[in-house]
C-alpha positions in Angstrom: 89.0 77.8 108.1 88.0 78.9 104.7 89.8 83.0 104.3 87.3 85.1 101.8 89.2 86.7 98.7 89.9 90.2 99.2 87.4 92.5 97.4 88.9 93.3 93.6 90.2 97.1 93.9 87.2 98.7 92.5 85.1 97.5 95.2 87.5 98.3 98.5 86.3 100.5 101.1 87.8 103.6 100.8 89.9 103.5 104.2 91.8 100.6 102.6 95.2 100.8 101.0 96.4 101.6 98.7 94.0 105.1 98.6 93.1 105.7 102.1 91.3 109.2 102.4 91.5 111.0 106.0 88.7 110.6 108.3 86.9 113.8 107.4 86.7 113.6 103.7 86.1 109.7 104.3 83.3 110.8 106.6 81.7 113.3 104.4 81.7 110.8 101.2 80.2 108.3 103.2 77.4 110.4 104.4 76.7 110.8 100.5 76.3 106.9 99.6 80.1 106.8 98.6 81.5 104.1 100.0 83.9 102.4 97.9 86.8 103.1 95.2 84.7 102.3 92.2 82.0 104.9 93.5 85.0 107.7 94.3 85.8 107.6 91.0 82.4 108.1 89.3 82.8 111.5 91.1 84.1 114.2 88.3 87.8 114.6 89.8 87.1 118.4 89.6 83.7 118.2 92.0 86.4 116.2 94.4 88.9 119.2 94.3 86.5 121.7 94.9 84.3 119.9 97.8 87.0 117.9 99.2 90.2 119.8 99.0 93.5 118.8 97.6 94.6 115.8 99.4 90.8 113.7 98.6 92.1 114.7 94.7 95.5 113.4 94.8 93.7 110.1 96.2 91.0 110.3 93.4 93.9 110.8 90.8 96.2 107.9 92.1 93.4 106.0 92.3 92.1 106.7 88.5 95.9 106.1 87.3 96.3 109.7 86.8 99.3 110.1 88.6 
């Protein structure tokens, strides 16, 4: 049986290590179209803070490099 290559980072699901967000803020992106890392981090890491509290913006940071 043939195994498909895991998805390059950009591209995982947002519940996925290494930047799993908590249910609620995962919840809440999703119901806006964001599903995926590469789409988290087209948000301005300043609209996360602000709509999604502190923990969703350490995520968005480690996840941009910035930490």
């Amino acid at each position: 049986m043939d195994l498909l290559p895991d998805p390059p980072p950009h591209a995982q699901h947002l519940a996925s290590p290494p930047h799993p967000l908590p249910p609620p803020e995962r919840d809440a992106l999703e119901l806006l179209g964001v599903r995926t890392v590469a789409q988290f981090l087209a948000l301005p890491a300043a609209a996360v803070r602000e709509r999604h509290g502190e923990q969703a913006f350490e995520v968005h940071r480690r996840a941009s490099g910035a930490l």
